[in-house]
N, CA, C and O atoms as a CHARMM CRD file, in Angstrom:
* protein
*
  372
    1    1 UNK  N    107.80300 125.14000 107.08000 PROA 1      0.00000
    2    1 UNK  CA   107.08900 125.05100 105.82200 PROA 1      0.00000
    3    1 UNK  C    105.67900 125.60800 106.01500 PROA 1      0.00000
    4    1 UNK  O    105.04600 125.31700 107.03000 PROA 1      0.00000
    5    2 UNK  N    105.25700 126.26500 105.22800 PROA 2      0.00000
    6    2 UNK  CA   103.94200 126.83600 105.34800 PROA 2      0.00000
    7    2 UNK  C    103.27600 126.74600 104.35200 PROA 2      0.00000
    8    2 UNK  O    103.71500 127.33100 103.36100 PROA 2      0.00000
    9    3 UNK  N    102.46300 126.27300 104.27400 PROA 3      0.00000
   10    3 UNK  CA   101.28100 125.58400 103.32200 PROA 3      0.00000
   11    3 UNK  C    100.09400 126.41900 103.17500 PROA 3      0.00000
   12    3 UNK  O     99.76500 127.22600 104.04400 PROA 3      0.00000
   13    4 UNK  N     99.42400 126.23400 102.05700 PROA 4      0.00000
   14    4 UNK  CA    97.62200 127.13100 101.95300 PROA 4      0.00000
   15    4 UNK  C     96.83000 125.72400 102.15900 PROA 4      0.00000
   16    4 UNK  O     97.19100 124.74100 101.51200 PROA 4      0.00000
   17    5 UNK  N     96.07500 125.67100 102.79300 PROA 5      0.00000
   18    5 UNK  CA    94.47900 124.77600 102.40900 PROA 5      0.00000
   19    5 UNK  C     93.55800 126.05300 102.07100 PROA 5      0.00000
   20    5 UNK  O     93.23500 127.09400 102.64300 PROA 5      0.00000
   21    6 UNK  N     93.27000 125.33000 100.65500 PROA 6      0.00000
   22    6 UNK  CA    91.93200 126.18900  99.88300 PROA 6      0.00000
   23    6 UNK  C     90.54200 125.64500  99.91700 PROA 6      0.00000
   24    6 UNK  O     90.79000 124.59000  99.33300 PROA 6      0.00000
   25    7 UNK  N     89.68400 125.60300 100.08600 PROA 7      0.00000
   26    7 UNK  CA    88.31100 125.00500  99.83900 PROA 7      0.00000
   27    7 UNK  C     88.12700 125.50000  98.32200 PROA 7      0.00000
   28    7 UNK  O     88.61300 126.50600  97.80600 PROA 7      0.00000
   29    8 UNK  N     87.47200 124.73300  97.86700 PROA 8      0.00000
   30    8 UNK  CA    87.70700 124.44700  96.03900 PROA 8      0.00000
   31    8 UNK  C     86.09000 123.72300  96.09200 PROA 8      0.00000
   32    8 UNK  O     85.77900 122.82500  96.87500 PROA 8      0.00000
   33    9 UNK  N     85.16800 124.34700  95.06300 PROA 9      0.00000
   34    9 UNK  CA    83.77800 123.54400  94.72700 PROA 9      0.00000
   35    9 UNK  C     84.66900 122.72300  93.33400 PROA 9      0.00000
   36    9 UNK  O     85.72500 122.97200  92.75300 PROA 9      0.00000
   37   10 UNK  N     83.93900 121.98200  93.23600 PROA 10     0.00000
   38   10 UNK  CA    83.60700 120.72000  92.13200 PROA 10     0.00000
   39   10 UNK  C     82.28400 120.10400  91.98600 PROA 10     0.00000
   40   10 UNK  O     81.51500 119.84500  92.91200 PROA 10     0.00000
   41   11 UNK  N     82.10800 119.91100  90.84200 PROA 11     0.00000
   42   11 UNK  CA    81.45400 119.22400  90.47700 PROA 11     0.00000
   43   11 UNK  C     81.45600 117.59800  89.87300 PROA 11     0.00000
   44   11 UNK  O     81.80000 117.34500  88.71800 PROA 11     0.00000
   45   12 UNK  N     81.01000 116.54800  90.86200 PROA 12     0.00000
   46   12 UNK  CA    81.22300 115.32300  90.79200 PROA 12     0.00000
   47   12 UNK  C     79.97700 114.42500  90.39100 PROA 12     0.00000
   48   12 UNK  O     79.10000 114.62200  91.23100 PROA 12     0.00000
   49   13 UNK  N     79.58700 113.56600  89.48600 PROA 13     0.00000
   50   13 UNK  CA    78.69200 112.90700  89.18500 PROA 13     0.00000
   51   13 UNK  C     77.46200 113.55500  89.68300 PROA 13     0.00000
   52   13 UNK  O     76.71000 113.13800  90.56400 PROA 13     0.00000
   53   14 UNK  N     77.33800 115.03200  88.73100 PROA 14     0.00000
   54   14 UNK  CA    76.24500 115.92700  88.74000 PROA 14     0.00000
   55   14 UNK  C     75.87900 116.63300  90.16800 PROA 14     0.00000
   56   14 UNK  O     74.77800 117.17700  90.25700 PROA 14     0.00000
   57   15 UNK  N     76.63100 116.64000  91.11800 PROA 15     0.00000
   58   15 UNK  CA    76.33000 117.29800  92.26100 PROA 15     0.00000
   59   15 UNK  C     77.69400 118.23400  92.71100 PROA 15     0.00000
   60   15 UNK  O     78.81300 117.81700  92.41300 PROA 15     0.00000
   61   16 UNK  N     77.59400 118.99900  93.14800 PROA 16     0.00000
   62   16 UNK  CA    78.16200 120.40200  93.31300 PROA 16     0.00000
   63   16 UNK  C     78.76000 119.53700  95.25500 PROA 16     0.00000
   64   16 UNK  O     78.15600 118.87000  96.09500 PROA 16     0.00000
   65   17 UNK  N     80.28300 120.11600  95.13800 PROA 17     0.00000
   66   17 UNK  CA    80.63600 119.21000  96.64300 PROA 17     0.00000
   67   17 UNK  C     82.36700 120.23300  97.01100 PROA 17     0.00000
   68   17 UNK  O     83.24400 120.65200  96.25600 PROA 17     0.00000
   69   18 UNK  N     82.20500 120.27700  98.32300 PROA 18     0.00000
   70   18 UNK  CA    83.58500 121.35800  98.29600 PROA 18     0.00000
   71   18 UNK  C     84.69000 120.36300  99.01200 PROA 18     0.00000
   72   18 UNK  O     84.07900 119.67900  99.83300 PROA 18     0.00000
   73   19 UNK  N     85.69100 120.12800  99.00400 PROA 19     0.00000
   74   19 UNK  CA    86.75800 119.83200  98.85500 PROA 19     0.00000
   75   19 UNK  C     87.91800 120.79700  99.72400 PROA 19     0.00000
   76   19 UNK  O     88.27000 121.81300  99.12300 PROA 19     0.00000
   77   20 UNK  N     88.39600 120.61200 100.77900 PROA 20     0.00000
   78   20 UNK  CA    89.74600 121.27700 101.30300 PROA 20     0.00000
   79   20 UNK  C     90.88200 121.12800 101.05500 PROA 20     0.00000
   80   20 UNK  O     91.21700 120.29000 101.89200 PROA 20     0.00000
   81   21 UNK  N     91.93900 121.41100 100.34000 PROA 21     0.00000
   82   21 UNK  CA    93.27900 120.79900 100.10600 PROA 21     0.00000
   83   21 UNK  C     94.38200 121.61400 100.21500 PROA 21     0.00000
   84   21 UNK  O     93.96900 122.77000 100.30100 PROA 21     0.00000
   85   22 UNK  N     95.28200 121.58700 100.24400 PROA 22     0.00000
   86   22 UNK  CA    96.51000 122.16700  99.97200 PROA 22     0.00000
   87   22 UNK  C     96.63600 122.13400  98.75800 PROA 22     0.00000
   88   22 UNK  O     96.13400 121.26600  98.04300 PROA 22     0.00000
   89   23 UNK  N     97.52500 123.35100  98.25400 PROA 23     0.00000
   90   23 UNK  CA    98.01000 123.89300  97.34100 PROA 23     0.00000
   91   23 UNK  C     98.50100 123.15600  96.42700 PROA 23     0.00000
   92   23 UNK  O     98.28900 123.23500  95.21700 PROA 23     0.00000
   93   24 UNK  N     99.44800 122.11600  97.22700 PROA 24     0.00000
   94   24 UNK  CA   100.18500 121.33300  96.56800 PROA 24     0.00000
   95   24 UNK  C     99.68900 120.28600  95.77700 PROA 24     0.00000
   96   24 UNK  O     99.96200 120.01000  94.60800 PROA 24     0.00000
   97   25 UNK  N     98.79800 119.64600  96.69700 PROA 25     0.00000
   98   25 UNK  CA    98.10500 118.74300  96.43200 PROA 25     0.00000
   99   25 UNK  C     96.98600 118.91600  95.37700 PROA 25     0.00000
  100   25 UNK  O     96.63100 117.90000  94.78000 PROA 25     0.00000
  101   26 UNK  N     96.40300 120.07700  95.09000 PROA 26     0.00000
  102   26 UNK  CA    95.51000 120.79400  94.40200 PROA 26     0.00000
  103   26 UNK  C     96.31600 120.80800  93.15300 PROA 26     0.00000
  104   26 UNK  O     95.64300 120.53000  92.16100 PROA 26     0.00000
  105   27 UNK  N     97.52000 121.04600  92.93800 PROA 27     0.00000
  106   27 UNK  CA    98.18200 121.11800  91.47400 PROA 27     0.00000
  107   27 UNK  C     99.20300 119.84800  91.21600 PROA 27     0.00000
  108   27 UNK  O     99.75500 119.57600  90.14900 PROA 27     0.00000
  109   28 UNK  N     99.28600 119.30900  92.17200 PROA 28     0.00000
  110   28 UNK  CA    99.73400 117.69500  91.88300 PROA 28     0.00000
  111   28 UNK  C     98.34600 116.82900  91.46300 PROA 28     0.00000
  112   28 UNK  O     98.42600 115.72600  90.92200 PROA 28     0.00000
  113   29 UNK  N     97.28000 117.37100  91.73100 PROA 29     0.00000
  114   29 UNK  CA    96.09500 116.18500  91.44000 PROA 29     0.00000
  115   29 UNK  C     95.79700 116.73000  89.56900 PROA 29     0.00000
  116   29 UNK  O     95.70400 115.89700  88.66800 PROA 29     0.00000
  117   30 UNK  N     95.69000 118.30900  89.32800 PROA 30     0.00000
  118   30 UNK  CA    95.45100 119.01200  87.83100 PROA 30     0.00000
  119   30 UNK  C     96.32700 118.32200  87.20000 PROA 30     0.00000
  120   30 UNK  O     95.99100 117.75900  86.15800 PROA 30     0.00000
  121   31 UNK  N     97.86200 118.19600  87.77100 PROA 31     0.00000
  122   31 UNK  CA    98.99500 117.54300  86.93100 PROA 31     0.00000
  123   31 UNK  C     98.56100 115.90000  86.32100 PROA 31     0.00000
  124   31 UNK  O     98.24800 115.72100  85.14400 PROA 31     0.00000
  125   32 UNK  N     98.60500 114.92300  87.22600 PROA 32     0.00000
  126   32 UNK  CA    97.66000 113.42700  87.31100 PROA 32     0.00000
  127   32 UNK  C     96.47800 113.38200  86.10800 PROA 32     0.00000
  128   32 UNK  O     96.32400 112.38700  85.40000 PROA 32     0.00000
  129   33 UNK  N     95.74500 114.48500  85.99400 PROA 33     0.00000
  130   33 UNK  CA    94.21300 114.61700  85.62600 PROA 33     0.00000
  131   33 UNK  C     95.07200 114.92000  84.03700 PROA 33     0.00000
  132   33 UNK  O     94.67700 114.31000  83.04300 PROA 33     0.00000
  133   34 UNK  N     96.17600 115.84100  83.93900 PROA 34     0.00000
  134   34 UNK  CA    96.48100 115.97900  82.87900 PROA 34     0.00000
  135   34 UNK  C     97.52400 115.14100  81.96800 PROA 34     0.00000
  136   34 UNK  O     97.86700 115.29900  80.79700 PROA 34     0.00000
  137   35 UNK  N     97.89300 114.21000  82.92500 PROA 35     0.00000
  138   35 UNK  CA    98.64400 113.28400  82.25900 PROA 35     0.00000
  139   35 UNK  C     98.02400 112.03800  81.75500 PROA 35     0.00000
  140   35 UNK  O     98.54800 111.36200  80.86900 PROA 35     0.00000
  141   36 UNK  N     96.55600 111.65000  82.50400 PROA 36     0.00000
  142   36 UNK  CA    95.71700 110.88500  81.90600 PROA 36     0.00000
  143   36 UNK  C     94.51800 111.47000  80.87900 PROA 36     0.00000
  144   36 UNK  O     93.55900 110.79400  80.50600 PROA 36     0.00000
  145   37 UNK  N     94.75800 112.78700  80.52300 PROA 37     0.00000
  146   37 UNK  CA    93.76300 113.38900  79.66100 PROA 37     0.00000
  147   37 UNK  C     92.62700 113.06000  79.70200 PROA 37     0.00000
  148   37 UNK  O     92.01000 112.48400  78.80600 PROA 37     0.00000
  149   38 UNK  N     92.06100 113.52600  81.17800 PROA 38     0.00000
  150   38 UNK  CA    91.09800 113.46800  82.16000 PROA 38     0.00000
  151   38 UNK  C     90.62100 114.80700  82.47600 PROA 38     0.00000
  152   38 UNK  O     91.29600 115.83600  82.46600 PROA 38     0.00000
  153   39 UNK  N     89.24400 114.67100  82.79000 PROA 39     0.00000
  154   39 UNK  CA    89.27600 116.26000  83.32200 PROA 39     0.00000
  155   39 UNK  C     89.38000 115.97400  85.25400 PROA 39     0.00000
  156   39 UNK  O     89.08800 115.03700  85.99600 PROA 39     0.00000
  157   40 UNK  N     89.84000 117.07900  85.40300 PROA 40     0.00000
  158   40 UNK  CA    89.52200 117.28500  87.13300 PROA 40     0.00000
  159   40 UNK  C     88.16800 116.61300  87.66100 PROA 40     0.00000
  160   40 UNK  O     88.22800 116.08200  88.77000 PROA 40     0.00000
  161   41 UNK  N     87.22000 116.59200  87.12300 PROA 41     0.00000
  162   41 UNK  CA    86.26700 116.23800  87.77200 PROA 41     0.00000
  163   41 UNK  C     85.83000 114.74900  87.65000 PROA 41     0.00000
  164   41 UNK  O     84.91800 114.24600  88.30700 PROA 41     0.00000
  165   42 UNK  N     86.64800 114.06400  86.66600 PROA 42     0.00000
  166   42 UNK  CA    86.33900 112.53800  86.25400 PROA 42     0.00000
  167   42 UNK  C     86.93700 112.19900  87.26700 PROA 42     0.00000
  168   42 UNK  O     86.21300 111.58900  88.05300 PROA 42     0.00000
  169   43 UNK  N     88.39100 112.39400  87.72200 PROA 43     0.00000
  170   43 UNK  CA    89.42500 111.93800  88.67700 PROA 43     0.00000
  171   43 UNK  C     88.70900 112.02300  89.98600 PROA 43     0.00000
  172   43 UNK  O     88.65900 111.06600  90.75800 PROA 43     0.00000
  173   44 UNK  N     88.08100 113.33400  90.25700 PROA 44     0.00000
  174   44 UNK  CA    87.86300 113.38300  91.27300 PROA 44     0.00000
  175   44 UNK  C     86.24900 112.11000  91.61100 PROA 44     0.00000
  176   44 UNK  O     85.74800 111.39600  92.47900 PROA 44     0.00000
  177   45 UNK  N     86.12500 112.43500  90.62100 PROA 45     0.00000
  178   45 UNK  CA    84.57200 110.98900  90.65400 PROA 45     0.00000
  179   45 UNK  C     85.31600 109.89500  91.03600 PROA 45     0.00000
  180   45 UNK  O     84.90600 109.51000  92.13000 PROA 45     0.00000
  181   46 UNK  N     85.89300 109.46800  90.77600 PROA 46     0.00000
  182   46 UNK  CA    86.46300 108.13900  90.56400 PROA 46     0.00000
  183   46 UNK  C     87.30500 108.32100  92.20800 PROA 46     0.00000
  184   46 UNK  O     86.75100 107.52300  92.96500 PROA 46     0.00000
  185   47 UNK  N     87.96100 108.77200  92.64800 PROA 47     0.00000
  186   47 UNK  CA    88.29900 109.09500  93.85300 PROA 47     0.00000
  187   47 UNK  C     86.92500 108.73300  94.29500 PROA 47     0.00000
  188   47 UNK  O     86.72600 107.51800  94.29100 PROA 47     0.00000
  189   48 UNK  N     86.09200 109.35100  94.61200 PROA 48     0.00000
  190   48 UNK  CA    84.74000 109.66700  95.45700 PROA 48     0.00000
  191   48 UNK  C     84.26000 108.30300  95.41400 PROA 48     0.00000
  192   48 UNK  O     83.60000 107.86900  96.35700 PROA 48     0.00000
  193   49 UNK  N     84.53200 107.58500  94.40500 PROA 49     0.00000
  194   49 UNK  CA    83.41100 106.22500  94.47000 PROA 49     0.00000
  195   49 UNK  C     84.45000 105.02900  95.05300 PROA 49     0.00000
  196   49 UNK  O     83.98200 103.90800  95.25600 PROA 49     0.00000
  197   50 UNK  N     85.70700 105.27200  95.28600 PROA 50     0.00000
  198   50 UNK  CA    86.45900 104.15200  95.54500 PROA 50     0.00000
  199   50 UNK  C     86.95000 104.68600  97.31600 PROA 50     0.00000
  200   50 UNK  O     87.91300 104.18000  97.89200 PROA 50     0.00000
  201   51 UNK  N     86.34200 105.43000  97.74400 PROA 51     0.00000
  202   51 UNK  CA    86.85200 106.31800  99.06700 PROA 51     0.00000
  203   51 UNK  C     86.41000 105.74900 100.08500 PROA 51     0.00000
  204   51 UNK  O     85.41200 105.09600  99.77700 PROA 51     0.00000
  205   52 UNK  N     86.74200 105.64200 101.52500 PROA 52     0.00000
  206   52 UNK  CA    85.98700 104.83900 102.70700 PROA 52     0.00000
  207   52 UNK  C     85.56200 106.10600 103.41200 PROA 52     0.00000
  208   52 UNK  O     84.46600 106.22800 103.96100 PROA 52     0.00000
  209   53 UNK  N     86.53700 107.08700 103.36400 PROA 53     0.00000
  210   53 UNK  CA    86.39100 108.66600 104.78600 PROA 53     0.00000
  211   53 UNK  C     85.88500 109.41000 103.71300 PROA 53     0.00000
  212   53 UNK  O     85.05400 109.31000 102.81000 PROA 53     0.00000
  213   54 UNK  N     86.91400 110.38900 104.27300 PROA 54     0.00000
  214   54 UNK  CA    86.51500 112.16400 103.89100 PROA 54     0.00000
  215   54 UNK  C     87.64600 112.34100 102.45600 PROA 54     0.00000
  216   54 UNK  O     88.79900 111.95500 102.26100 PROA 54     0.00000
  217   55 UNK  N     86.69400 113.08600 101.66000 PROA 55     0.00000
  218   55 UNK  CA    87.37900 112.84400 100.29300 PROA 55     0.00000
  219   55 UNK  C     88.36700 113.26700 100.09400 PROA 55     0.00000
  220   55 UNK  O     89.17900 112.66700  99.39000 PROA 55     0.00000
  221   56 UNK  N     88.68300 114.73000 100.78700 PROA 56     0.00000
  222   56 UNK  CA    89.90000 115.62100 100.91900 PROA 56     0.00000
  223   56 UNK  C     90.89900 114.31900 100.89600 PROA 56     0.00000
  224   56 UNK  O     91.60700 114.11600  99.91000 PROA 56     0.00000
  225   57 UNK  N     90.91600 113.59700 101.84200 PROA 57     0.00000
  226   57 UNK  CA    92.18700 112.80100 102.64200 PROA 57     0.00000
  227   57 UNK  C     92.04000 111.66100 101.70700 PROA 57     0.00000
  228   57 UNK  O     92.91200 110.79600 101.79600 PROA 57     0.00000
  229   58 UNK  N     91.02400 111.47900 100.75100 PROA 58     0.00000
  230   58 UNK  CA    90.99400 110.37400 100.27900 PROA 58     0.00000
  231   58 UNK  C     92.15000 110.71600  98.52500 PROA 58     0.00000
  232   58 UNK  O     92.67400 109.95500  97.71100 PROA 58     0.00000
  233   59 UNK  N     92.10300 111.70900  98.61900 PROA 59     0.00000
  234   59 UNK  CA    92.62400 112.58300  97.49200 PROA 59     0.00000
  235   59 UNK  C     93.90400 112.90300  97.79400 PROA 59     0.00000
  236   59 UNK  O     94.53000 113.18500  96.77200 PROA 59     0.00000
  237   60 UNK  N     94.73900 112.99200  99.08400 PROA 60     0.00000
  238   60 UNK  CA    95.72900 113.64200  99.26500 PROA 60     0.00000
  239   60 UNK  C     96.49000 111.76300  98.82800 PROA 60     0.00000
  240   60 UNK  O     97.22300 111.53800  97.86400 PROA 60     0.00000
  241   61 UNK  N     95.89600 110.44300 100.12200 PROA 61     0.00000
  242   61 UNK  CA    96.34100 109.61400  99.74800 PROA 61     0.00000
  243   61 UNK  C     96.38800 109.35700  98.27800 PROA 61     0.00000
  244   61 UNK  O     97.40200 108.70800  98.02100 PROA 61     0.00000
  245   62 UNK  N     95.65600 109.62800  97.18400 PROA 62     0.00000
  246   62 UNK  CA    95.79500 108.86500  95.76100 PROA 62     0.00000
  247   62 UNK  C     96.95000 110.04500  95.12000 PROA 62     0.00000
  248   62 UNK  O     97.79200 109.61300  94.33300 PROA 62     0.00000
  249   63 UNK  N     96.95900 111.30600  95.42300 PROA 63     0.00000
  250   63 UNK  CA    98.04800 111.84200  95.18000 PROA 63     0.00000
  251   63 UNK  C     99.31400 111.33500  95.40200 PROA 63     0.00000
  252   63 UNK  O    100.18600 111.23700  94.53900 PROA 63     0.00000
  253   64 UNK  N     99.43000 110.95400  96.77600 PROA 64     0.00000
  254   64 UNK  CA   100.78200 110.15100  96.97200 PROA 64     0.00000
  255   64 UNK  C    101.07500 109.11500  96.12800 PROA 64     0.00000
  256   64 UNK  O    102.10500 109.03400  95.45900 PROA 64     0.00000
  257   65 UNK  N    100.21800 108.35700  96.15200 PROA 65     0.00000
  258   65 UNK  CA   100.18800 106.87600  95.75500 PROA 65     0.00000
  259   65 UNK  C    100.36100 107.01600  94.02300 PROA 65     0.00000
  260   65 UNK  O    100.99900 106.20100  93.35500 PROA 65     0.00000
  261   66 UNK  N     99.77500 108.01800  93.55300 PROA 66     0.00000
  262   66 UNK  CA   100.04200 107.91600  92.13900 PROA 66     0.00000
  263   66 UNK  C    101.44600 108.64100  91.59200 PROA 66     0.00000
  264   66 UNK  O    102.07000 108.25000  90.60600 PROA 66     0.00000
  265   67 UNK  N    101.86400 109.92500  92.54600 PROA 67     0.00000
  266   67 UNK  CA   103.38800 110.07200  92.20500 PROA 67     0.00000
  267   67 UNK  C    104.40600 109.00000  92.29600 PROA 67     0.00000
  268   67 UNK  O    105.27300 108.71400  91.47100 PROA 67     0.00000
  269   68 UNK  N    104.06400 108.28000  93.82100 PROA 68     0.00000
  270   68 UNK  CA   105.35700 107.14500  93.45900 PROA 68     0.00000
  271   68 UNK  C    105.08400 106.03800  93.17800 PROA 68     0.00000
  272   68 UNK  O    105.53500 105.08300  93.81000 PROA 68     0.00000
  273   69 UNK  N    104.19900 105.91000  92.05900 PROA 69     0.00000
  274   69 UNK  CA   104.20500 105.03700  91.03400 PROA 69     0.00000
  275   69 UNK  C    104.40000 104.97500  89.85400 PROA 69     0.00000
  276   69 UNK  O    104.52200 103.96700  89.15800 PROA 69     0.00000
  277   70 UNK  N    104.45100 106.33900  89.48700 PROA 70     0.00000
  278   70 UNK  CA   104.51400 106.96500  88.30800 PROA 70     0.00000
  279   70 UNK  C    105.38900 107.68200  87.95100 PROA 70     0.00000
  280   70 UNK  O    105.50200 108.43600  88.91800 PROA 70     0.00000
  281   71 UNK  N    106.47500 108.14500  86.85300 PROA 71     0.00000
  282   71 UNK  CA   107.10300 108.66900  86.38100 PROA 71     0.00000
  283   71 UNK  C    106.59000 110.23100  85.80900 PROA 71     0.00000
  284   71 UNK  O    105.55100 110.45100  85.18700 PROA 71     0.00000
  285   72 UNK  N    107.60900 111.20900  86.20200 PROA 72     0.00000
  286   72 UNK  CA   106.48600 112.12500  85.54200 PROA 72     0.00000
  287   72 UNK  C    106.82900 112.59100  84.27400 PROA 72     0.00000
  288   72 UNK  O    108.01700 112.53500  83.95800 PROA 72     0.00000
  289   73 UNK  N    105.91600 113.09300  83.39300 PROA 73     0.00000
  290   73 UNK  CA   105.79300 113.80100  82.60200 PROA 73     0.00000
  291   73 UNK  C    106.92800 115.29600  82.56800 PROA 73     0.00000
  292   73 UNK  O    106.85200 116.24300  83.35200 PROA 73     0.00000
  293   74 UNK  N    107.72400 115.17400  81.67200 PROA 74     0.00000
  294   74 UNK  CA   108.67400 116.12000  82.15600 PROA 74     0.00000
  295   74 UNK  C    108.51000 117.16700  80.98100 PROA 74     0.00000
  296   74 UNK  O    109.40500 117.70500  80.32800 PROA 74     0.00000
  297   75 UNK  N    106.99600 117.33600  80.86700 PROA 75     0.00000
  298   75 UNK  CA   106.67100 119.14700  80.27300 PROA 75     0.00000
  299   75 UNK  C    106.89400 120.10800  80.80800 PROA 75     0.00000
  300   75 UNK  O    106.74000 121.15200  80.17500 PROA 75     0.00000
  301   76 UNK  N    107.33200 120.16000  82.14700 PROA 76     0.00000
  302   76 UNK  CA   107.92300 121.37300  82.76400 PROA 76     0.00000
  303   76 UNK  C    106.76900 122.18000  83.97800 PROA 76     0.00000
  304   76 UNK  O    106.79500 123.06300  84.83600 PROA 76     0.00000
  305   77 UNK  N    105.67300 121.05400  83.27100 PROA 77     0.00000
  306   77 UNK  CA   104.72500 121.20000  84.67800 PROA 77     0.00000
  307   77 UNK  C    104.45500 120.73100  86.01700 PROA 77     0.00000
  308   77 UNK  O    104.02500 121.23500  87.05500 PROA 77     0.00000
  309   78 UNK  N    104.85100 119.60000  85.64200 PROA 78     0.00000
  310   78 UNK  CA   104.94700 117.89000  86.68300 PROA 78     0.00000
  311   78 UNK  C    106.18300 118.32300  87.10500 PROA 78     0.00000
  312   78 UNK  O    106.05700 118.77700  88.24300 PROA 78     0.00000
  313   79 UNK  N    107.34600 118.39400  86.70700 PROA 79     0.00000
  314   79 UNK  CA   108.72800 118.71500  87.37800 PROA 79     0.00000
  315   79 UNK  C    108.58100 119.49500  88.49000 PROA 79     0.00000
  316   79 UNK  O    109.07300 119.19800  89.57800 PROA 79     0.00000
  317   80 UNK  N    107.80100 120.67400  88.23700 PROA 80     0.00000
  318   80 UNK  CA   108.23700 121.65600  89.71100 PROA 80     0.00000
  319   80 UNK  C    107.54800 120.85500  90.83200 PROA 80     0.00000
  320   80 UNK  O    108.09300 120.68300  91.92300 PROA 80     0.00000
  321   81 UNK  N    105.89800 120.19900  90.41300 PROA 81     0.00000
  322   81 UNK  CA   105.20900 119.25600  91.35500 PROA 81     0.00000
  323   81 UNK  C    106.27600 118.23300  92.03000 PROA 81     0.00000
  324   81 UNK  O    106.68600 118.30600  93.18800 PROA 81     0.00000
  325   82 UNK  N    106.54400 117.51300  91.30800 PROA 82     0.00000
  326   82 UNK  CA   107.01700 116.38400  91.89800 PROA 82     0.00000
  327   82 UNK  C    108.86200 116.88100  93.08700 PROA 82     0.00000
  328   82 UNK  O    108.89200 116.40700  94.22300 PROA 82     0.00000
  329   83 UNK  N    110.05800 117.73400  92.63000 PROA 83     0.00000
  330   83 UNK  CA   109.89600 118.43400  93.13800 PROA 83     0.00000
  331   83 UNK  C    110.26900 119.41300  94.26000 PROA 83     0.00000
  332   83 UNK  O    111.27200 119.90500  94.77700 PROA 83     0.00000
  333   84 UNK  N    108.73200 119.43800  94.37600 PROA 84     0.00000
  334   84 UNK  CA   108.53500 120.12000  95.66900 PROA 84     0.00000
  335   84 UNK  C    108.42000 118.83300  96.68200 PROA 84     0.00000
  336   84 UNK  O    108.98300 118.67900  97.76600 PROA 84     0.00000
  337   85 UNK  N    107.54900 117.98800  96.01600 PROA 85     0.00000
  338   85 UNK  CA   107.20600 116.97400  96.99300 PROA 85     0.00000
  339   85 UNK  C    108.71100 116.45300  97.90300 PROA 85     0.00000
  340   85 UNK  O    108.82600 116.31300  99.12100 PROA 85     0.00000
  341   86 UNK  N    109.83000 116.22600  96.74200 PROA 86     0.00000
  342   86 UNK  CA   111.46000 116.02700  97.14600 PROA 86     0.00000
  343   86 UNK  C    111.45700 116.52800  97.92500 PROA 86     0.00000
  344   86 UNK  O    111.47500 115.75900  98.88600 PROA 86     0.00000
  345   87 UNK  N    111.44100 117.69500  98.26400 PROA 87     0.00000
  346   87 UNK  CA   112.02200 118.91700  99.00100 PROA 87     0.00000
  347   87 UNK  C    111.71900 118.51700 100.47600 PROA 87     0.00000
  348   87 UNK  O    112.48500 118.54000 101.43900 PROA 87     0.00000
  349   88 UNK  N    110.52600 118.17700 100.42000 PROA 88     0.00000
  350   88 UNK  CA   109.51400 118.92900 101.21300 PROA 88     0.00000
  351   88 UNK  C    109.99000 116.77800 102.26800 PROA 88     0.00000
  352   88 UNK  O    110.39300 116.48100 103.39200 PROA 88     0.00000
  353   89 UNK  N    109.55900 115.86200 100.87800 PROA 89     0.00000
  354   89 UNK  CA   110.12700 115.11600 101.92800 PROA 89     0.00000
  355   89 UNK  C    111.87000 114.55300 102.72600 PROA 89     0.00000
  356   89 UNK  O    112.18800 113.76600 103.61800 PROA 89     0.00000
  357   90 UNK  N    112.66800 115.55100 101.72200 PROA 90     0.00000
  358   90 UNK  CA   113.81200 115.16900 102.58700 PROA 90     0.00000
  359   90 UNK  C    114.12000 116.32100 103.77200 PROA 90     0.00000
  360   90 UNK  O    115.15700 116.16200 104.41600 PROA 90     0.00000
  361   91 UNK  N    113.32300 117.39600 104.06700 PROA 91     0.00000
  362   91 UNK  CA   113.52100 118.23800 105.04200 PROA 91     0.00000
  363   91 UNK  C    112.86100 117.07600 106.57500 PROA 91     0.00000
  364   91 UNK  O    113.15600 117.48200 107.69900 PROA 91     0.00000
  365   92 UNK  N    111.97200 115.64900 106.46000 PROA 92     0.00000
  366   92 UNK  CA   111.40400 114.75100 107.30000 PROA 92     0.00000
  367   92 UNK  C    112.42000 114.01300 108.12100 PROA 92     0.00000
  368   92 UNK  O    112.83700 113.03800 107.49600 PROA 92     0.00000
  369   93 UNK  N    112.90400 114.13000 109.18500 PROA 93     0.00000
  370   93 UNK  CA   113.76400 113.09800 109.96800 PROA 93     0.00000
  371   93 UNK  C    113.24700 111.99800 109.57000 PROA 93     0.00000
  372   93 UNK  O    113.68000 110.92500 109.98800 PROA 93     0.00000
């Protein structure tokens, strides 16, 4: 499996902050942001203020944690997200 990590700026409670993620994770978090009719950058605030480490990782965990809790949205956007995630975790011994 071969993955991208992108560095991505944002802007979070008025300060400009860069962010490393995977691909996946980068359009599984837009998906989340768009199912709570949120923008990207509220989510990501709210991440940032509830975080102990490094935000990247603090973001990949709430990604997880909010797909399998959640049902998705089956506009045809969330489907390919969620998925991939399938895929990706039944290829895991």
């Amino acid at each position: 499996m071969h993955t991208t990590v992108t560095k991505r700026s944002v802007i979070i409670t008025g300060r400009k902050t860069s962010i490393s993620l995977e691909d996946e994770f980068w359009h599984a978090l837009k998906a989340i942001a768009r199912r709570h009719q949120r923008t990207l950058s509220a989510v990501i605030g709210d991440i940032d203020q509830g975080r102990r480490g490094n935000l990247s990782s603090a973001i990949r965990v709430f990604v997880l944690g909010s797909l399998g809790t959640q049902a998705p949205i089956n506009d045809g956007r969330d489907a390919g997200i969620i998925h991939s995630f399938d895929r990706h975790e039944s290829r895991s011994p």
